[in-house]
N, C-alpha and C positions, 0 to 999 in steps of 0.2 A: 023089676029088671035086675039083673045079675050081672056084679062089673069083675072079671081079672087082673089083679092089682100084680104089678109085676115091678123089679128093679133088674135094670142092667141084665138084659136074660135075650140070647141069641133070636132071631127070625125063627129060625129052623125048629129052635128046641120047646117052643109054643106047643107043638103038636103032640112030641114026647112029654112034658109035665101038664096039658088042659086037653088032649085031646079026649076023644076024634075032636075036632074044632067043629062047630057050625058058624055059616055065614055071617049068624044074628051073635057072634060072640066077639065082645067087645074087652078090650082092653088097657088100662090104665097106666101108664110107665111113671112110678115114681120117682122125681128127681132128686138131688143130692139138694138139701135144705129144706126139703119140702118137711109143713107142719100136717096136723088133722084138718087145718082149714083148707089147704090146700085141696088133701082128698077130697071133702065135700063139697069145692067148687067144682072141682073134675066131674065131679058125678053129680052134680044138678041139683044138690041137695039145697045148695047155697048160691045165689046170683053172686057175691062177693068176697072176698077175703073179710071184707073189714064188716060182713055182716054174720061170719062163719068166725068168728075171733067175739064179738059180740055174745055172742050164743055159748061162747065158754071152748070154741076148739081151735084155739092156739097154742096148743101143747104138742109136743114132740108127738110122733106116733110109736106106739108099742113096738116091741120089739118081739115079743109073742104074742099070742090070743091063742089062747086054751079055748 
């Protein structure tokens, strides 16, 4: 499964930076505070915060990825 991780980004403008969009395209909006465990709750990876902190991802998230 393939998630589009997005911050603060228009309705409209999904189409112009991920399209063509398909139906089955899903999308993740990062909030302001949010850690890496967060993400991995979002996306399934993790039933909980405090079991996605456990496993080592309560660090800030990058700010690139090369």
């Amino acid at each position: 499964m393939e998630f589009n991780f997005i911050f603060n980004i228009e309705e409209r403008d999904k189409e112009l930076f991920f399209g063509p969009l398909l139906d089955t395209d899903e999308f993740i909006e990062i909030q302001e505070g949010w850690t890496m465990a967060n993400i991995l709750v979002a996306t399934g990876i993790f039933e909980s915060l405090t079991r996605a902190r456990k496993n080592g991802f309560g660090g800030e998230i990058p700010k690139r990825i090369y």
